[in-house]
MIMAR-732048 format. One record per residue (C-alpha): x, y, z. Coordinates in nm, 3 decimals, padded with zeros to 5 digits. Layout:
BEGIN
+---------+---------+---------+
!      px !      py !      pz !
+---------+---------+---------+
!       X !       Y !       Z !
...
+---------+---------+---------+
***
This chain:
BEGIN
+---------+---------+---------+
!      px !      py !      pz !
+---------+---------+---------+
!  15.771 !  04.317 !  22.751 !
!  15.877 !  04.052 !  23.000 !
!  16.090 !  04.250 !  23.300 !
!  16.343 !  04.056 !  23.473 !
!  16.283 !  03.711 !  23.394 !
!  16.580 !  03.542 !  23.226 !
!  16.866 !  03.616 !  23.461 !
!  16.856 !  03.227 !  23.452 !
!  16.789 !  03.157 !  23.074 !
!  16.976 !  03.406 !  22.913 !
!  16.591 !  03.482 !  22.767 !
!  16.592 !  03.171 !  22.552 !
!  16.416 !  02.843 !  22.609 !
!  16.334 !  02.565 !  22.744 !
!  16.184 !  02.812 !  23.024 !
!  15.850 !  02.865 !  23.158 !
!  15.684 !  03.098 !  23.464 !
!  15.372 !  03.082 !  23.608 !
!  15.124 !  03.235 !  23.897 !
!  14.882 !  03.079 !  24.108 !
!  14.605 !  03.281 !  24.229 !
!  14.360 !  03.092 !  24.455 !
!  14.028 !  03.284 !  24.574 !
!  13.751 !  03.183 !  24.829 !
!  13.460 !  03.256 !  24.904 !
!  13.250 !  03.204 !  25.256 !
!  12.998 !  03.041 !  25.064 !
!  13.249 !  02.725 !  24.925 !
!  13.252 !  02.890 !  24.583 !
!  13.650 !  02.875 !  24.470 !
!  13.842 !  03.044 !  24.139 !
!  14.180 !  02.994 !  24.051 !
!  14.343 !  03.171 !  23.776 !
!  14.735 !  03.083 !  23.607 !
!  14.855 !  03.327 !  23.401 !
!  15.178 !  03.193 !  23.238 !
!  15.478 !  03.232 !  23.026 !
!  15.674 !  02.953 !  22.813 !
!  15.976 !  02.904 !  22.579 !
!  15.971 !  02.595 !  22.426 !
!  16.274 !  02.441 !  22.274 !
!  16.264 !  02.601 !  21.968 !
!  16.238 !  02.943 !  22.096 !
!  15.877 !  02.987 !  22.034 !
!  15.755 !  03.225 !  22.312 !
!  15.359 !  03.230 !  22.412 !
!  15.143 !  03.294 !  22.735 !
!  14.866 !  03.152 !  22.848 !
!  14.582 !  03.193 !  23.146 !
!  14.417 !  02.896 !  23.292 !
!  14.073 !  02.935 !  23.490 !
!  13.974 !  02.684 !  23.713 !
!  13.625 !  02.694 !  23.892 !
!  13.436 !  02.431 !  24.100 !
!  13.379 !  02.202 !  23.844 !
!  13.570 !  02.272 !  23.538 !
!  13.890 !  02.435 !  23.394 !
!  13.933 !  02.664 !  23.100 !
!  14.287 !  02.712 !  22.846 !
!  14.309 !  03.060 !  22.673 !
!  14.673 !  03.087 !  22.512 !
!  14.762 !  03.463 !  22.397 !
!  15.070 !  03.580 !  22.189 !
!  15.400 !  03.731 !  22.367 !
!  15.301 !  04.063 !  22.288 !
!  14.981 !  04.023 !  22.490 !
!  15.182 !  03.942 !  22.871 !
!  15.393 !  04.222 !  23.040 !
!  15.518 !  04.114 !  23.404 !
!  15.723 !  04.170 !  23.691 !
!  15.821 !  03.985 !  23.989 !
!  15.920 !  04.322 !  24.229 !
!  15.666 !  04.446 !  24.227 !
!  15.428 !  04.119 !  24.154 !
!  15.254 !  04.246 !  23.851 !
!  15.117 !  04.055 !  23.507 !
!  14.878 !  04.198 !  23.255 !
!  14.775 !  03.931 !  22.985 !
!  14.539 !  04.062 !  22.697 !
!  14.292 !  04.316 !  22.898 !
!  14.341 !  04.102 !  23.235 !
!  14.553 !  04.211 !  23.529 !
!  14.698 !  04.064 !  23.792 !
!  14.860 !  04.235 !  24.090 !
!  14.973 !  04.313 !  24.446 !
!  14.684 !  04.498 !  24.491 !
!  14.430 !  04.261 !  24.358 !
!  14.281 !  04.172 !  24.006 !
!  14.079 !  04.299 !  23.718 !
!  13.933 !  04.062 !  23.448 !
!  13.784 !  04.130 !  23.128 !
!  13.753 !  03.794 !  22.891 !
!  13.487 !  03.689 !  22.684 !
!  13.649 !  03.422 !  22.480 !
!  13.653 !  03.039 !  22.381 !
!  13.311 !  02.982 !  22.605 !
!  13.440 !  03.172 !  22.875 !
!  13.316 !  03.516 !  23.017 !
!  13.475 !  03.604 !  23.322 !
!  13.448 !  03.987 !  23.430 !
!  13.493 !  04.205 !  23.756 !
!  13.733 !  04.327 !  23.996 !
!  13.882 !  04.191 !  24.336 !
!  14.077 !  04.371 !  24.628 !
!  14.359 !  04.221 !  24.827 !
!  14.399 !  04.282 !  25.119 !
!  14.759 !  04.296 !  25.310 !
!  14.949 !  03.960 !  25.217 !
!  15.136 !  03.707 !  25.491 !
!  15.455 !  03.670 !  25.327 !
!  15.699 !  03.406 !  25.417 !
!  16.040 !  03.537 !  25.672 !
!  16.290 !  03.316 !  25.365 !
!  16.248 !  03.213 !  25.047 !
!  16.079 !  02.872 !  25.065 !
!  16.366 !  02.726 !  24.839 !
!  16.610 !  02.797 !  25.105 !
!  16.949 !  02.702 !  24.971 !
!  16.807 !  02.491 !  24.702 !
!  16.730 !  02.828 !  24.505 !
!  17.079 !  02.842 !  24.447 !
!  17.094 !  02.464 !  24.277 !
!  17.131 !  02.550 !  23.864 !
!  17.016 !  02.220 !  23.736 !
!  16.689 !  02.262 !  23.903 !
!  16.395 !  02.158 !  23.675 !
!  16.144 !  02.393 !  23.839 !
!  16.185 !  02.653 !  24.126 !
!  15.870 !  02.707 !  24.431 !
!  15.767 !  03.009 !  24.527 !
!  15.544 !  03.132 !  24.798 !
!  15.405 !  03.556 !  24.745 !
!  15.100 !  03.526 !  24.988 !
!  15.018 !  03.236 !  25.241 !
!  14.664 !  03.394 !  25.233 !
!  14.476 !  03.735 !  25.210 !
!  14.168 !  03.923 !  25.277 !
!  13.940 !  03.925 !  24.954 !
!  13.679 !  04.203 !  24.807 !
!  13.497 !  04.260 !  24.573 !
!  13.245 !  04.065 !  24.274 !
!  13.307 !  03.855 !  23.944 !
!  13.062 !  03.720 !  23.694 !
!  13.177 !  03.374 !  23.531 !
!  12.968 !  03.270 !  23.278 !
!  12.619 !  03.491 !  23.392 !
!  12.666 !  03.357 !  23.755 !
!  12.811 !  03.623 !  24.008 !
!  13.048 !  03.556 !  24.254 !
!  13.038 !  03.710 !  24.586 !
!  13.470 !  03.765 !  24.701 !
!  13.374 !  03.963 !  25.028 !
!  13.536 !  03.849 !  25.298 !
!  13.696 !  03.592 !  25.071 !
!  14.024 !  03.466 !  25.168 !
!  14.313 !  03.461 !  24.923 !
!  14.629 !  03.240 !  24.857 !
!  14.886 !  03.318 !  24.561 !
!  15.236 !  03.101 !  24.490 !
!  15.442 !  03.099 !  24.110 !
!  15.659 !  02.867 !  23.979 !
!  15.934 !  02.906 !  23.676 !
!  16.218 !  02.659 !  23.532 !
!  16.192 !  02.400 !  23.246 !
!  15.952 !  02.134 !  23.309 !
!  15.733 !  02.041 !  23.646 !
!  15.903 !  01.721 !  23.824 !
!  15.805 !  01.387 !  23.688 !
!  15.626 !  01.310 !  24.007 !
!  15.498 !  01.558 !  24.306 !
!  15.262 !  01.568 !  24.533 !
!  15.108 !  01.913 !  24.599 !
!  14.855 !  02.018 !  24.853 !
!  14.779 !  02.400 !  24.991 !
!  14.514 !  02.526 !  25.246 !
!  14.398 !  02.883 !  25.385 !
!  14.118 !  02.896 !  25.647 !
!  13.964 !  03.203 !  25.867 !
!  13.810 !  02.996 !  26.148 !
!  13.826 !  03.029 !  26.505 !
!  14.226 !  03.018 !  26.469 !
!  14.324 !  03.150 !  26.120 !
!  14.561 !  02.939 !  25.941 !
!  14.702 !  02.856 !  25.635 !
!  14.990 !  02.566 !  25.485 !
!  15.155 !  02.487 !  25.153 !
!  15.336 !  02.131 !  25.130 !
!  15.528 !  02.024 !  24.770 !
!  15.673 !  01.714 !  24.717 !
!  15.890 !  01.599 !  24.431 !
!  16.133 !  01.387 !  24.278 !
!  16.413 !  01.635 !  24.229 !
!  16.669 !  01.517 !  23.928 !
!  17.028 !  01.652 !  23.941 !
!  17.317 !  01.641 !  23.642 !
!  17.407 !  01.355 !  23.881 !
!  17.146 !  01.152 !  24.080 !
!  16.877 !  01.272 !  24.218 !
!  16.632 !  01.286 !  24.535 !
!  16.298 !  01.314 !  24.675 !
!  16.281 !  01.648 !  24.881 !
!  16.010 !  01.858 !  25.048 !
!  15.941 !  02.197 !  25.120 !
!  15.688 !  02.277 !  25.349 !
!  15.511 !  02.611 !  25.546 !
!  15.267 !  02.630 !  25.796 !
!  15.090 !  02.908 !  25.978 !
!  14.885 !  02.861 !  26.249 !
!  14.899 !  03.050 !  26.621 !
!  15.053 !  03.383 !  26.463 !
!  15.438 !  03.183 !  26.366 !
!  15.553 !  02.979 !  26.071 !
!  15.651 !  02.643 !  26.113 !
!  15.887 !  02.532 !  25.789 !
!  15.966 !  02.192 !  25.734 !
!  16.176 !  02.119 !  25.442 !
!  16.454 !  01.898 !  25.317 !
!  16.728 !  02.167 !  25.392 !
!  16.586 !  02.119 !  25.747 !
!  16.626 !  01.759 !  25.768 !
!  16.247 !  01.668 !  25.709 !
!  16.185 !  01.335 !  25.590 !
!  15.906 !  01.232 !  25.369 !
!  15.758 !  00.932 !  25.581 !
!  15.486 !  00.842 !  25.320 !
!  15.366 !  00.990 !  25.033 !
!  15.101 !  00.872 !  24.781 !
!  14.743 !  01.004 !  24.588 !
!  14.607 !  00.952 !  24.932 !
!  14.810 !  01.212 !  25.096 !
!  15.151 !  01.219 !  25.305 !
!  15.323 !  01.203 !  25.629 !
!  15.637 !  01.427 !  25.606 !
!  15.806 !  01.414 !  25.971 !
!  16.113 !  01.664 !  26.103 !
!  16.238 !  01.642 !  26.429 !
!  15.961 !  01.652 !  26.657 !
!  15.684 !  01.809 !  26.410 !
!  15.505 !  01.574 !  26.200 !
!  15.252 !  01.728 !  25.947 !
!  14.986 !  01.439 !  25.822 !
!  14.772 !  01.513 !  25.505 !
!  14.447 !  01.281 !  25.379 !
!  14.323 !  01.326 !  25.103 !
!  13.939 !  01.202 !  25.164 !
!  13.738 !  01.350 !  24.890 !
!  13.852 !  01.518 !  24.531 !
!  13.665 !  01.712 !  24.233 !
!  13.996 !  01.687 !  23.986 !
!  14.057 !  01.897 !  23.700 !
!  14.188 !  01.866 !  23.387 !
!  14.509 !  02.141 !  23.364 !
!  14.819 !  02.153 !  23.150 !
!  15.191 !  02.183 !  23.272 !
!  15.475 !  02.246 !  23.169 !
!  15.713 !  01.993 !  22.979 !
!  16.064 !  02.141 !  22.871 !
!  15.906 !  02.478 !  22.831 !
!  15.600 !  02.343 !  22.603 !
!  15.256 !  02.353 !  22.815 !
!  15.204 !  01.963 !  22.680 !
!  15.136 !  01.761 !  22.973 !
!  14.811 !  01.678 !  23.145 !
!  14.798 !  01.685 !  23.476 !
!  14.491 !  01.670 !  23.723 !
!  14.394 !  01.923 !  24.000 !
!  14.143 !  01.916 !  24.345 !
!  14.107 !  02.272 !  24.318 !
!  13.788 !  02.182 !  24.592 !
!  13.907 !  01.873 !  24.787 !
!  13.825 !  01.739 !  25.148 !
!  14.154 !  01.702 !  25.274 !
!  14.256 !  01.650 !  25.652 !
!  14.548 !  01.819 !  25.805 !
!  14.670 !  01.710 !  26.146 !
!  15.015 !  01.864 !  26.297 !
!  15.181 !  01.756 !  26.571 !
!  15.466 !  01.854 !  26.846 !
!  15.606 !  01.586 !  26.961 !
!  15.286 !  01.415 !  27.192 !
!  15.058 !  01.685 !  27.132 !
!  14.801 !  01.779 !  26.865 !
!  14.885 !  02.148 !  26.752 !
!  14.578 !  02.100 !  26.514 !
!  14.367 !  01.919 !  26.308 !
!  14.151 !  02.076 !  25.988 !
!  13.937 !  01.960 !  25.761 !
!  13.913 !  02.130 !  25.498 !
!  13.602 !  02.089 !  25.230 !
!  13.802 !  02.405 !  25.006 !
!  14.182 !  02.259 !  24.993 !
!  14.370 !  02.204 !  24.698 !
!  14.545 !  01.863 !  24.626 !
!  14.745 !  01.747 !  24.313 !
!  14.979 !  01.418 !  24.278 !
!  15.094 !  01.298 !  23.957 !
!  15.312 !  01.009 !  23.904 !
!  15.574 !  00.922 !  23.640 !
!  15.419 !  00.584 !  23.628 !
+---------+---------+---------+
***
């Protein structure tokens, strides 16, 4: 049963969703899991969890029957796995893969808007962002593959994404850290096709010093430079620079007009450097050995 999807779609396809569930622990070790649904264009329906460690990625696809979701509250059980609000329970063993345990979430920092603002509201949209916890507190074990993984104290991130297909070329990059001054950004950019023309938009959160700082196309932000290295996106006096200095990538698979048939490459662990500034001044600069960083080109 899939609750309160298709307002959009009318329930048929092209049309995929998806959840991004990034977890940390103090020690560098990292997990991300994707549990997904897709319509391809012939109306076959499937779902699908990816699992994405330090240093690989696993694909387990599952029939419809096997997914049951909802957006309000944020809840998705696929096969005996569940994925919630109030944190997660896994039980696979399956395809080389044995991941087992529970974790805890604590209270999520949710965003004041949408992070689509007014482009939410654009129907030819290929894919639509969204943002359910700019980070977390994290408890509790897991066992991948024989090795336990220690969550306490952990720090959590989770975002989702549904439409069609994913742009033809984005840049992605997302950081949470729980250092001296907690903080914790997302930055997307994409090429953005429309029934007629196009453009290359941003949308962009960051908190740091208790507040949110938003930069985003509907702002006026301007993408200054953006590339596999990183990007410079610039509005009005703030100015957000990303490098990309170090990356572990990872094979994954997105969606393409509802069919999970594209490749595409993920830093779940990369060394990435953030700087933000005001104007003159340096709100902050991390470096971050745990970010995540994904660009894909149409070339």
């Amino acid at each position: 049963m899939i609750m309160g999807f298709f307002h959009s779609t009318n329930g048929t396809g092209p049309y995929f969703e998806g959840w991004y569930l990034k977890h940390q622990t103090l020690r560098g070790q990292t997990l991300a899991l994707i549990p997904a649904f897709h319509i391809d264009s012939g109306g076959r329906r499937t779902a699908s969890l990816q699992v994405i460690s330090n240093d690989r990625s696993w694909w387990l696809e599952y029939p419809e029957e096997q997914l049951q979701a909802s957006r309000q509250p944020f809840q998705v059980q696929i096969g005996q796995s569940s994925f919630g609000s109030q944190g997660i329970g896994l039980h696979i063993r399956q395809d080389g893969l044995s991941l087992c345990g529970t974790l805890r979430y604590g209270p999520f920092t949710v965003l004041r808007s949408d992070i689509m603002g007014p482009f939410r509201f654009f129907a030819g949209m290929q894919c639509s962002h969204g943002v359910i916890s700019m980070g977390h507190s994290l408890r509790g074990t897991l066992e991948l593959n024989g090795e336990r993984l220690d969550f306490s104290d952990g720090i959590g991130y989770i975002e989702a994404d549904r439409g069609r297909s994913f742009p033809s070329a984005y840049l992605w990059t997302q950081c949470v850290w729980k250092e001296a001054e907690r903080g914790s950004l997302m930055l997307a950019a994409a090429t953005i096709p429309l029934p007629v023309g196009g453009f290359t938009g941003c949308i962009c959160s960051v908190f740091y010093g208790a507040r949110e700082y938003r930069l985003a196309t509907y702002r006026g932000a301007k993408i200054e430079e953006w590339s596999p290295s990183g990007a410079v996106i610039r509005q009005g006096k703030y100015r957000l620079e990303t490098q990309m200095l170090n990356e572990r990538r990872q094979a994954l698979r997105a969606p393409v007009e509802g069919c999970m048939e594209r490749t595409i490459h993920e830093s779940l662990c990369a060394e990435v450097c953030y700087r933000f500034w005001h104007g003159e001044d340096l709100v902050f600069q991390h470096t971050d050995p745990n970010a995540s960083f994904e660009y894909s080109s149409a070339d």
